[in-house]
C-alpha positions as CSV (number, residue, x, y, z in Angstrom):
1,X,-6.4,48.8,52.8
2,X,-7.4,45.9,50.5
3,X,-11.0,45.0,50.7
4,X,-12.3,41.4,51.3
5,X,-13.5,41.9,47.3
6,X,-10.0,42.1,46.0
7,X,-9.0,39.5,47.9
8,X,-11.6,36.9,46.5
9,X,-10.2,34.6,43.6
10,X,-10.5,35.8,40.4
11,X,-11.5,32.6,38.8
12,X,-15.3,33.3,40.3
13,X,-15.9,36.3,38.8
14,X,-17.5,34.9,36.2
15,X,-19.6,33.2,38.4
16,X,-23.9,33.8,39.0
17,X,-24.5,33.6,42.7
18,X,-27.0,31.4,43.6
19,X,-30.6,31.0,42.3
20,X,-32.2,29.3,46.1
21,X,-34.0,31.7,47.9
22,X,-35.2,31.0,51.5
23,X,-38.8,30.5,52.5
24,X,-40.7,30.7,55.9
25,X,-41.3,27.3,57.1
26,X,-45.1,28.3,57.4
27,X,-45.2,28.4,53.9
28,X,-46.9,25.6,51.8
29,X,-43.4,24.5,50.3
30,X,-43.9,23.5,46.5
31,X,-40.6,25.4,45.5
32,X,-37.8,22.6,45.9
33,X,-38.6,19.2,44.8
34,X,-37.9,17.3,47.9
35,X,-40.3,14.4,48.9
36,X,-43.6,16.0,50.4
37,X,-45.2,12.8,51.6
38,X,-43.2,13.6,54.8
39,X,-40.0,12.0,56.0
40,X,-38.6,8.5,55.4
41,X,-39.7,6.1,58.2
42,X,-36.0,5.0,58.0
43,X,-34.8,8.3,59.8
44,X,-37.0,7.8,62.7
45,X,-36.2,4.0,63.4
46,X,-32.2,5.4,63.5
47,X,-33.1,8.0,65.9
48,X,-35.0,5.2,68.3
49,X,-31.6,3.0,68.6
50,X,-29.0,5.5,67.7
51,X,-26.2,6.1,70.2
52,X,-26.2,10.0,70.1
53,X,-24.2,9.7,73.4
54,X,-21.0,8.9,70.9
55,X,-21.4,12.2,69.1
56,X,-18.7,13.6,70.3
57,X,-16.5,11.2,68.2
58,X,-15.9,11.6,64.5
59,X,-18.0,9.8,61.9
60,X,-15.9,7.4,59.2
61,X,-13.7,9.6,57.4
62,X,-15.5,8.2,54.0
63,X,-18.2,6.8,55.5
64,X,-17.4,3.1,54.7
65,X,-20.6,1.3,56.2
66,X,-22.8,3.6,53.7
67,X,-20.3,3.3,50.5
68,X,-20.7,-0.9,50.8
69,X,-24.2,-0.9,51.2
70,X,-24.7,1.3,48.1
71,X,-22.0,-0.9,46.1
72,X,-24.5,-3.7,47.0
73,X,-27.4,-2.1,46.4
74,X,-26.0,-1.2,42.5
75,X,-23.9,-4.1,41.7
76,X,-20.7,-2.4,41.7
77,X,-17.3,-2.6,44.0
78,X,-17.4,-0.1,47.3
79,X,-14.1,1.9,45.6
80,X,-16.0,2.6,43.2
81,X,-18.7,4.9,45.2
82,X,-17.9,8.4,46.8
83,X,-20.2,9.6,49.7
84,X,-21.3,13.4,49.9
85,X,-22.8,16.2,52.3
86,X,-25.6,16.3,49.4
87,X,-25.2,15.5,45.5
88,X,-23.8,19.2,45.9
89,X,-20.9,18.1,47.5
90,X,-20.3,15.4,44.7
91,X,-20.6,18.3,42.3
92,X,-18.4,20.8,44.4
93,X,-15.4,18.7,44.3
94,X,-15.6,17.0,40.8
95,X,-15.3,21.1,39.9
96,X,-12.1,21.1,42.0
97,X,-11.3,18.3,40.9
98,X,-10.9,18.8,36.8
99,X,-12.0,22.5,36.5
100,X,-8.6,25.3,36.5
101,X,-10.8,28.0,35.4
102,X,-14.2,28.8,36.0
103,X,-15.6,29.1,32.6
104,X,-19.3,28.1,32.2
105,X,-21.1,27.0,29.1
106,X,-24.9,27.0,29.2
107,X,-25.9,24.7,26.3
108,X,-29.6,25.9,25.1
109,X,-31.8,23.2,24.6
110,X,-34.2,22.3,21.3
111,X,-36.9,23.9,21.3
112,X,-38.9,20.9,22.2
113,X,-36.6,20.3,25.2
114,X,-34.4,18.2,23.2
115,X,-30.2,17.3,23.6
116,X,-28.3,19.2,21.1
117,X,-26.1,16.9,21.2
118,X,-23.9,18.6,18.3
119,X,-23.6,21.5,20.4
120,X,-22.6,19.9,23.3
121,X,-20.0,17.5,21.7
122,X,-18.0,20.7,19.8
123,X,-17.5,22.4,22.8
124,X,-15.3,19.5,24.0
125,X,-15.7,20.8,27.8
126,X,-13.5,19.2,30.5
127,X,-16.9,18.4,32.5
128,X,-20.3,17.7,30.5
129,X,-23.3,17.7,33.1
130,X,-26.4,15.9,31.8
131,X,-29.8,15.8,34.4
132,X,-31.5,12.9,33.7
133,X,-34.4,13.3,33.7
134,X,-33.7,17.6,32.9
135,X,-34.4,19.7,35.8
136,X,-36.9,21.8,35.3
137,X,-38.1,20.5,32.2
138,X,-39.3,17.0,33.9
139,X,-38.8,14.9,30.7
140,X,-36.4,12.4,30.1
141,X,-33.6,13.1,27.5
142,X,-33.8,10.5,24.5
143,X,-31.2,7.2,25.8
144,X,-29.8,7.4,23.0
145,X,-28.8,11.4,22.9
146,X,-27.3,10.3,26.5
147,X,-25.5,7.5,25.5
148,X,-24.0,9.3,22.5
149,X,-22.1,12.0,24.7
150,X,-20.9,9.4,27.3
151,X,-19.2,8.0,24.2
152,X,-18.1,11.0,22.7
153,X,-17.1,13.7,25.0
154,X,-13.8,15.1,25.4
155,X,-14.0,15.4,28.8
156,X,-15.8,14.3,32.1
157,X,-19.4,13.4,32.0
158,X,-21.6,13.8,34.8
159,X,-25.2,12.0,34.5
160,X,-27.7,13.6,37.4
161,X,-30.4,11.0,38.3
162,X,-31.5,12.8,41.2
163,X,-35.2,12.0,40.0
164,X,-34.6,8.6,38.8
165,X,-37.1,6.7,40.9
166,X,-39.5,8.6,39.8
167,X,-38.8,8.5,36.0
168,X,-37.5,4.6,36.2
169,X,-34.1,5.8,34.3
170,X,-31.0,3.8,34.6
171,X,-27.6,4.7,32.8
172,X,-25.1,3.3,35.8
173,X,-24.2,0.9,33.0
174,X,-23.5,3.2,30.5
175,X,-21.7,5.4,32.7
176,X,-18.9,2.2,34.0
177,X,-18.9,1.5,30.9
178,X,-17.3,4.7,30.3
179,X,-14.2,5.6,30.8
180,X,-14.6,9.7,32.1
181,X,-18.4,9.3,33.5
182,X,-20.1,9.6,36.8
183,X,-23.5,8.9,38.1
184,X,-24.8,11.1,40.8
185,X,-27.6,10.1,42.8
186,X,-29.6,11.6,46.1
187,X,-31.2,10.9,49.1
188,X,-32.6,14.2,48.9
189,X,-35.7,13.2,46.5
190,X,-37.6,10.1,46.5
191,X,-36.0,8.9,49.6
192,X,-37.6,11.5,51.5
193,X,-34.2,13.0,53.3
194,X,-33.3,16.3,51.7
195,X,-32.6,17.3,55.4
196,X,-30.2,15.2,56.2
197,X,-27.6,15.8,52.8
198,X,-26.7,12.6,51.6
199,X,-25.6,11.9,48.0
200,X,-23.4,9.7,46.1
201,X,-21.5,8.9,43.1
202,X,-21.1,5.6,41.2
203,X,-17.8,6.1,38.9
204,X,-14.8,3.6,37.7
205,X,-12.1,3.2,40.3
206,X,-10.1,5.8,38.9
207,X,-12.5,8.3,38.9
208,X,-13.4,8.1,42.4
209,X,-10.0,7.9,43.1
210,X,-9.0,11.4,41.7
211,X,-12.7,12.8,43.6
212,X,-11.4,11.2,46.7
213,X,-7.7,13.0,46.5
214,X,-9.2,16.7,47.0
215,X,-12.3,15.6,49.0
216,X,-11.9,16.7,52.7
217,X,-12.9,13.9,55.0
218,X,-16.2,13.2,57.7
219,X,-17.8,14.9,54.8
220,X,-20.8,12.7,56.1
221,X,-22.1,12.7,60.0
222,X,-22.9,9.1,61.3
223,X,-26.6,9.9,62.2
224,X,-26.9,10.9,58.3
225,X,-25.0,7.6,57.6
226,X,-27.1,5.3,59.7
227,X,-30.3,6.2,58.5
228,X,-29.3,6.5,54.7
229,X,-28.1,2.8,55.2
230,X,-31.8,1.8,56.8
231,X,-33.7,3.7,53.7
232,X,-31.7,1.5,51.4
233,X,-32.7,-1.5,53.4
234,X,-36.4,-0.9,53.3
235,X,-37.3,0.5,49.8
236,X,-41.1,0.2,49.8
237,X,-42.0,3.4,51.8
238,X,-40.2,5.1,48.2
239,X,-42.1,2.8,46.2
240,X,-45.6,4.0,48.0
241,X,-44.8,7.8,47.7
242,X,-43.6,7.8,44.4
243,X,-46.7,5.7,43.1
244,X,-48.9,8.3,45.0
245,X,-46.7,11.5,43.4
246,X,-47.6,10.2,40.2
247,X,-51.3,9.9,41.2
248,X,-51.2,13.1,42.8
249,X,-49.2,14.5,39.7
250,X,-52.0,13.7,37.2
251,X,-54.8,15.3,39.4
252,X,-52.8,18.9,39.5
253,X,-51.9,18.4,35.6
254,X,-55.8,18.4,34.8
255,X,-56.6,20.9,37.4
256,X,-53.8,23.6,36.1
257,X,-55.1,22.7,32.2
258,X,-58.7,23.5,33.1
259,X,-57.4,26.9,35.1
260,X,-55.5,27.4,31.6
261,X,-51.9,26.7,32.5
262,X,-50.0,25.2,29.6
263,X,-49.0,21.8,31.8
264,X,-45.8,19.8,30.0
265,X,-45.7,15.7,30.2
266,X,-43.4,15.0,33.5
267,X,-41.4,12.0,34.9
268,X,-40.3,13.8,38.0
269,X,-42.1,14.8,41.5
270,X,-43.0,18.6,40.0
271,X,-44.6,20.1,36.8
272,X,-43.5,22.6,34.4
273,X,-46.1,25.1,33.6
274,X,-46.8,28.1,31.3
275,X,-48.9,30.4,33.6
276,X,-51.8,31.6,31.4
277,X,-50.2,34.9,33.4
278,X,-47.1,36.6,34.1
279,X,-44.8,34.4,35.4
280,X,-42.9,35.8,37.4
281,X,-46.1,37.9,39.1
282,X,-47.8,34.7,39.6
283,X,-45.1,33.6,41.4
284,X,-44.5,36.3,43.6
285,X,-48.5,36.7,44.5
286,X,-48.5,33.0,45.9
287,X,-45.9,34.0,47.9
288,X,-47.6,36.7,49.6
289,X,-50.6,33.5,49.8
290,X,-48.2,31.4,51.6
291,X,-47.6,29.3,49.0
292,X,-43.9,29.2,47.3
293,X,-43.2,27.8,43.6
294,X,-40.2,28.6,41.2
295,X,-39.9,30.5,39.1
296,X,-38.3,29.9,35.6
297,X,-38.7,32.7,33.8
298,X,-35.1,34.0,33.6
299,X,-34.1,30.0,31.8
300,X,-34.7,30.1,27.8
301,X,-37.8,28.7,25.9
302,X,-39.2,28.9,29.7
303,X,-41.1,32.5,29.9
304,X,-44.0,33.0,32.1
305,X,-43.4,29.4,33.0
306,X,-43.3,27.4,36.4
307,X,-42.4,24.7,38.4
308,X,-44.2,22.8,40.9
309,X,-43.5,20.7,43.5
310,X,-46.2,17.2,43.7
311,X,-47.3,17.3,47.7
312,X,-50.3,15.7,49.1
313,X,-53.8,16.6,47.7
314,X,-54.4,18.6,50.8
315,X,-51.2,21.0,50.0
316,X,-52.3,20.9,46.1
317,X,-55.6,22.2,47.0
318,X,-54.6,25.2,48.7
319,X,-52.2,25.8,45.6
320,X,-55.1,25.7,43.4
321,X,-57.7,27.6,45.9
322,X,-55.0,30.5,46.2
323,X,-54.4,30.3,42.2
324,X,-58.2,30.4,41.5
325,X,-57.8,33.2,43.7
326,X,-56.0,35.4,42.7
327,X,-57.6,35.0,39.3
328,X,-60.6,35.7,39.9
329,X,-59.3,39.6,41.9
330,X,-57.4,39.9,38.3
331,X,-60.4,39.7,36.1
332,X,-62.9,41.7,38.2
């Protein structure tokens, strides 16, 4: 009898199976970048008013009401946005999209985090992806590096600026001026909503177009909608936790120096850290604490190194508490 494996696509066996692993919600959550100043006020005034009773009707089969607040909120025309379940829905279907094999090509960065922008140019790829600022590396990529392979590539470019209220970062204007670019953005970061999956893309009509032709619709449920629309409406509660992120980033930067951590500049919500340990050990002893990071050993240049979620103080503290810790047990 033919097995469930033999039956599976052959295009994805080339493919790594997912790197997210799932923690207890007891755990002090520094692992996955989402906004731990707690949850946008917007959500909660949605719940107060919304009409859950109409649930059991479908939401807006591209959620409309959402796409023309974002075109207003970025300058640009509605058709040119497309609405996801997450940025990971932007990404899933731009793969379907333009990709007919499943061939990956990790580009290695410089060794001071750098675009090789060389490299990536030669392989003339039929999708470029570019995180702007990098993920995990927390720096922003020089403009100009950026700006260069919009120009240039072959093929599709995708500019992630998931943590772009955080690092101030702007290319939408690079990428419409483009004619193969799109600019994926989140709800899932700054604006405090990672729950909820909302993401969008900002792209020339005829990009969105081709996105929208294999995209299968009510990707987005209203309740999602509705309160995406209010955190757009009220942007100051973002404003407030990112200006205390960066405050609370700076505190954990010097704390993690003076404990001997090798602590790299950062203009997202987490730090990349050399452990003055092994990595990976580090890593999994937290866990054990109660107290989840990631850990990016297996990435190049990144060995024995780590990334950090920026919480409250309170949620720092017991980071660095169990961290001096642990330590301490290791030298005795």
């Amino acid at each position: 009898m033919t097995t469930v494996g033999e039956l599976r696509r052959k295009t994805l066996e080339a493919l790594m199976k997912p790197s997210y692993s799932i923690s207890r919600k007891d755990m002090v959550l520094l692992n996955d970048n989402a906004n731990l100043f707690g949850v946008n006020p917007a959500v909660l005034e949605v719940a107060e008013s919304f009409d859950f009773a109409r649930l059991w009707a479908y939401p807006s089969e591209n959620s409309d009401a959402l796409r023309d607040r974002i075109a207003s909120e970025y300058g640009v025309a509605s058709d040119e946005v497309i609405v996801g379940n997450g940025s990971d829905e932007i990404l899933d279907i731009t793969s379907k999209c333009f990709i007919n094999l499943a061939k990956v090509c990790e580009k290695q960065l410089e060794r001071d985090f750098s675009l090789n922008v060389e490299s990536l140019l030669e392989e003339r790829a039929k999708i470029t992806a570019i995180c702007q600022p990098n993920n995990p590396t927390a720096v922003l990529f020089e403009s100009k590096s950026v700006k260069r392979v919009l120009r240039e590539a072959y093929g599709l470019v995708l500019v992630d600026e998931a943590y772009a209220e955080y690092s101030g970062s702007n290319l939408l204007q690079e990428v419409m001026d483009s004619e193969h670019a799109l600019d994926i953005r989140t709800f899932s970061k700054a604006h405090g909503m990672a729950g909820l999956r909302v993401g969008f893309a900002i792209a020339r009509k005829d990009v969105i177009d081709e996105l929208r032709s294999v995209r299968t619709p009510f990707g987005l449920n209203s309740f999602a909608e509705a309160a995406a629309i209010r955190a757009l409406d009220n942007r100051s509660w973002i404003s407030e936790t990112v200006a205390r992120t960066k405050e609370e980033r700076s505190y954990l930067a010097r704390r993690l120096t003076a404990l001997g951590f090798k602590v790299y500049p950062s203009d997202c919500n987490f730090l990349l850290c050399k452990a003055p340990v092994d990595g990976p050990a580090l890593v999994s002893a937290l866990r054990g604490e109660g107290v989840a990071i990631r850990d990016c050993n297996s990435y190049p240049l990144l060995e024995n190194h780590v990334r950090i979620t920026i919480g409250p103080r309170s949620m720092l503290e017991v980071l660095l508490d169990k961290i001096e810790h642990l330590f301490s047990v290791g030298s005795r």
